[in-house]
Structures are given as structure tokens and as C-alpha cells.
BANUSE-164305 format. One record per residue (C-alpha): x, y, z; chain; residue number from 1. Coordinates in Angstrom, 2 decimals. Layout:
<rs>
@xx->X	yy->Y	zz->Z	chaine->A	num->NUM
...
</rs>
This chain:
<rs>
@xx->-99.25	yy->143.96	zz->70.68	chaine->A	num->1
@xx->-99.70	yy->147.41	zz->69.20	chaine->A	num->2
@xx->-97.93	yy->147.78	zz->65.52	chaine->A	num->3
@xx->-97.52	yy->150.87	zz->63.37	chaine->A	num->4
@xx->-97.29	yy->150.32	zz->59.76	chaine->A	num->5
@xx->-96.24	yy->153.17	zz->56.99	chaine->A	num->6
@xx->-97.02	yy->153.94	zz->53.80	chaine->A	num->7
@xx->-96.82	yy->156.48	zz->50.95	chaine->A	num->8
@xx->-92.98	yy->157.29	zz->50.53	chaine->A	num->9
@xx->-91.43	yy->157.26	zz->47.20	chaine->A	num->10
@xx->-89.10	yy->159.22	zz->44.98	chaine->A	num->11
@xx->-90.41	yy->163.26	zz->44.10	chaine->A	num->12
@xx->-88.09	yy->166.03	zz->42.96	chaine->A	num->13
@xx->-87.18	yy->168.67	zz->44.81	chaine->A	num->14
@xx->-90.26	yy->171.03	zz->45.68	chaine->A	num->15
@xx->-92.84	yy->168.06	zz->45.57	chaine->A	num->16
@xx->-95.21	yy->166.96	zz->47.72	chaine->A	num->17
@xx->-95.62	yy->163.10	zz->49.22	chaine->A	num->18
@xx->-98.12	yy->161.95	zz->52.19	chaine->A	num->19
@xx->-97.04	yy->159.51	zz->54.33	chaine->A	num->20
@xx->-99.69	yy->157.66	zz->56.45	chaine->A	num->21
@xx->-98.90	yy->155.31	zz->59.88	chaine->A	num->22
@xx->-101.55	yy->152.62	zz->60.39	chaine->A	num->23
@xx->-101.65	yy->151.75	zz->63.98	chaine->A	num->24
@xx->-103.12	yy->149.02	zz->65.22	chaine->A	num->25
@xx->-103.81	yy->147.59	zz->68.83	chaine->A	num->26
@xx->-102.52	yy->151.15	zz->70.09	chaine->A	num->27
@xx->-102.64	yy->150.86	zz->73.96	chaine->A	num->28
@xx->-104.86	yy->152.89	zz->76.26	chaine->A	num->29
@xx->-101.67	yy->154.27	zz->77.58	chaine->A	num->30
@xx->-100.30	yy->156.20	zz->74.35	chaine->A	num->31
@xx->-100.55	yy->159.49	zz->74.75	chaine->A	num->32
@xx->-98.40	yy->160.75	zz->71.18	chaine->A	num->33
@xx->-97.87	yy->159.92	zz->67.93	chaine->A	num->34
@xx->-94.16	yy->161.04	zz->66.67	chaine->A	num->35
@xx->-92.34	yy->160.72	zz->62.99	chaine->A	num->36
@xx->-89.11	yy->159.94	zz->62.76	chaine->A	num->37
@xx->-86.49	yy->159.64	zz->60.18	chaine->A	num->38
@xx->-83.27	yy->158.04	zz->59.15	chaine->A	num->39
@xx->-80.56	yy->158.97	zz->56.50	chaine->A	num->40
@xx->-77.84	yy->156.44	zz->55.87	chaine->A	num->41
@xx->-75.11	yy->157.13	zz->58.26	chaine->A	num->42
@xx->-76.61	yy->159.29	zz->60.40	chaine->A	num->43
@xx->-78.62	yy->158.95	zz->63.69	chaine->A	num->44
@xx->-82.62	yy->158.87	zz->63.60	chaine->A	num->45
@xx->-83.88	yy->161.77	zz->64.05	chaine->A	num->46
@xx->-87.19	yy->163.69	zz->65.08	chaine->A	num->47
@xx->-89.37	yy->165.07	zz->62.85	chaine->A	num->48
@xx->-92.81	yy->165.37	zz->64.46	chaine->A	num->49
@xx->-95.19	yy->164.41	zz->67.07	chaine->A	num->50
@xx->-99.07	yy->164.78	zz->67.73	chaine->A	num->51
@xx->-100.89	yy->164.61	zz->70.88	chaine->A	num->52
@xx->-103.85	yy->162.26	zz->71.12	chaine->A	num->53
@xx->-105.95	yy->164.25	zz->73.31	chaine->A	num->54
@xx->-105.66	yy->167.64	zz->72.18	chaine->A	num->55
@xx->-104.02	yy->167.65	zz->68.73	chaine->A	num->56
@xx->-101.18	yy->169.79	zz->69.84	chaine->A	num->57
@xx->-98.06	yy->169.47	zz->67.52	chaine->A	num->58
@xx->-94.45	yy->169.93	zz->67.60	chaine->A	num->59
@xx->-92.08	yy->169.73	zz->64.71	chaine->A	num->60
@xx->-88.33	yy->170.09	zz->63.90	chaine->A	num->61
@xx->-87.23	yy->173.18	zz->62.71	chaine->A	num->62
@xx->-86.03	yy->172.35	zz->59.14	chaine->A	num->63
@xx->-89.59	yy->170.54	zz->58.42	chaine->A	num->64
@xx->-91.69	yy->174.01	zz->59.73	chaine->A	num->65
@xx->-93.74	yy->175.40	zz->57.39	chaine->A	num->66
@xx->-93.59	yy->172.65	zz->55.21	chaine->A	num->67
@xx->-94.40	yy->169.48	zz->57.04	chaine->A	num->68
@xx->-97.71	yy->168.91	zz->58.79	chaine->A	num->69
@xx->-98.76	yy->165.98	zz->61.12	chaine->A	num->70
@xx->-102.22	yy->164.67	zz->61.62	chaine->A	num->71
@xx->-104.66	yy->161.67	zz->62.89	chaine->A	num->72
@xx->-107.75	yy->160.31	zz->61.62	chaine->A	num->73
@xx->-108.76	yy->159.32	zz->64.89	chaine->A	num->74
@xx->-111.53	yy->156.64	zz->63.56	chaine->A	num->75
@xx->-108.91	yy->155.20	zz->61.56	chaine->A	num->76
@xx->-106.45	yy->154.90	zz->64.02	chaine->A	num->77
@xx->-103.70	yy->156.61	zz->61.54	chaine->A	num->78
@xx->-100.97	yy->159.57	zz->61.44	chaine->A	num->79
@xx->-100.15	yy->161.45	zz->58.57	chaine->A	num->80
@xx->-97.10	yy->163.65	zz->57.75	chaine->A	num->81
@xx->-97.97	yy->165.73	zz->54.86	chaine->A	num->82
@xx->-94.89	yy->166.87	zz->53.28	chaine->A	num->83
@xx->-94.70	yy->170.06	zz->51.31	chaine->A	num->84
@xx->-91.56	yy->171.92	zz->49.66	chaine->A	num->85
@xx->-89.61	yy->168.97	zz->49.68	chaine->A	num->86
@xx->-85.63	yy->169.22	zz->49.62	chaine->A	num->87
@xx->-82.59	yy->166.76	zz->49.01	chaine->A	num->88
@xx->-81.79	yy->166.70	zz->52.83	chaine->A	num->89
@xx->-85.36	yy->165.49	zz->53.74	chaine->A	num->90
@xx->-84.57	yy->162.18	zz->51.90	chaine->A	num->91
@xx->-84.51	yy->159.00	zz->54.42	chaine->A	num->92
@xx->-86.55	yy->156.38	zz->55.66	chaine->A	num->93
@xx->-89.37	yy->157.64	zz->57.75	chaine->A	num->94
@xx->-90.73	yy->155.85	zz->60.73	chaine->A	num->95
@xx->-93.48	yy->156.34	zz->62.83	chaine->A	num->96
@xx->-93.96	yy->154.88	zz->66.76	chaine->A	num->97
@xx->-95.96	yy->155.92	zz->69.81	chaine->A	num->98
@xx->-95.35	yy->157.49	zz->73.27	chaine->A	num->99
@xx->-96.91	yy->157.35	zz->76.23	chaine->A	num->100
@xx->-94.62	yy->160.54	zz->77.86	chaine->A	num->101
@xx->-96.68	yy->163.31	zz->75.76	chaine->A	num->102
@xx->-94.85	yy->165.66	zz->73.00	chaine->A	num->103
@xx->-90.95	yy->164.32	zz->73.04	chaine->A	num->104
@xx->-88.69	yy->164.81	zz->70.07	chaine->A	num->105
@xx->-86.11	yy->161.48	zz->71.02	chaine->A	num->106
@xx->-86.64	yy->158.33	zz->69.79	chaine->A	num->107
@xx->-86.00	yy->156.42	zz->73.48	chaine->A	num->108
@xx->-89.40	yy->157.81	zz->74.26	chaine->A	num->109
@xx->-90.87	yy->155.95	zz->71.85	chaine->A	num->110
@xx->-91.79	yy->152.51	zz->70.78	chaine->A	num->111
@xx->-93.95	yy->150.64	zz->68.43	chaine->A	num->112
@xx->-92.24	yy->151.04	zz->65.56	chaine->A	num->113
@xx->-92.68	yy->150.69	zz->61.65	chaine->A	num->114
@xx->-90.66	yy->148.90	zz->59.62	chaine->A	num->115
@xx->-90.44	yy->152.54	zz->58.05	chaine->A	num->116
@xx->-90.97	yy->154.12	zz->54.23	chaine->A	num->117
@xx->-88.11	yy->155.58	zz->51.87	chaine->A	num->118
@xx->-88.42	yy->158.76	zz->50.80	chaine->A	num->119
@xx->-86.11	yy->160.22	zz->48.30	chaine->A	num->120
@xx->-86.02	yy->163.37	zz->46.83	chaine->A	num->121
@xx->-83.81	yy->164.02	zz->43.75	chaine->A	num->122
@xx->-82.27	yy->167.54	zz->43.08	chaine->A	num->123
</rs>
């Protein structure tokens, strides 16, 4: 059964900097993405970012553009969202799951997921 795992949120003012990393283990030969999600309380999750296996192609949301970036250490089976110029509005529990339909920005594509990481940022 394939499991992600995250890591590295915590509370950074506004303008900081956190790395969050996704540990995934017993990914199947059919996953094709990697995607970050997140969650504020009382809203919907939403899509933050994605990475292709094969190719390293990326998409993001457009609030997180120029400051977020997504990666994989492909020998350590893991995803990273780097996360730059951090705001108030970015604050939420992150989650990270897998995809085998390619580059898609809603969570029904996805599965596998975390048990997710808070990240708040104070103004």
C-alpha cells in the first residue's frame, strides 16, 4: 500500500522561508505525479502544485508562483515544496498524494494521502 508522509511545516513570519518534504513509500508503478495540496480551516482543499515523474515538468497555482517551488529526490522517493516569500493566506495544513492522470490541479485525481503538516505564518 503506497503512503506519503510530510514533514517540515511550522510557524515563520511573514516573508520566511519553510521546506516541506513528502516521504513516499511503496509508490506504485502506475503514478505518474506528485501534487501538494493544502487546507485552511473552513475552506475547501486546494491545489498548490504538482510534479511529473518522468520529465520533471511542474505546474503551480497562481498565488504560490514565484515563490513556491516543487521537487523530487528521485533516489529518495520524496517531494519537496520549497516555500519562499511566505504570506498570512498561505497558512494551512499541507498535504501531499500521488496521481496516476499526469499534471491535475483537483484533489479527486489524487490519492495516497498524508496525514498532512501545519503551516502557519504570522503577520
Amino acid at each position: 500500500q503506497a503512503q506519503s508522509v510530510e514533514s517540515g511545516g511550522g510557524l515563520v513570519q511573514a516573508g520566511g522561508s519553510l521546506r516541506l518534504s513528502c516521504a513516499s513509500s511503496g509508490r506504485t508503478s502506475s503514478t505518474s505525479a506528485m501534487g501538494w495540496f493544502r487546507q485552511a480551516p473552513g475552506k475547501e482543499r486546494e491545489f498548490v502544485a504538482a510534479i511529473l515523474w518522468r520529465n520533471n515538468k511542474t505546474e503551480y497555482r497562481d498565488s504560490v508562483k514565484g515563490r513556491f517551488t516543487i521537487s523530487r529526490d528521485n533516489a529518495k522517493n520524496t517531494v519537496y515544496l520549497q516555500m519562499n516569500s511566505l504570506k498570512p493566506e498561505d497558512t494551512a495544513v499541507y498535504y501531499c498524494a500521488a496521481t496516476e492522470y499526469g499534471l491535475r490541479d483537483h484533489a479527486v485525481y489524487y490519492a495516497y494521502w498524508g496525514q498532512g503538516t501545519q503551516v502557519t505564518v504570522s503577520s
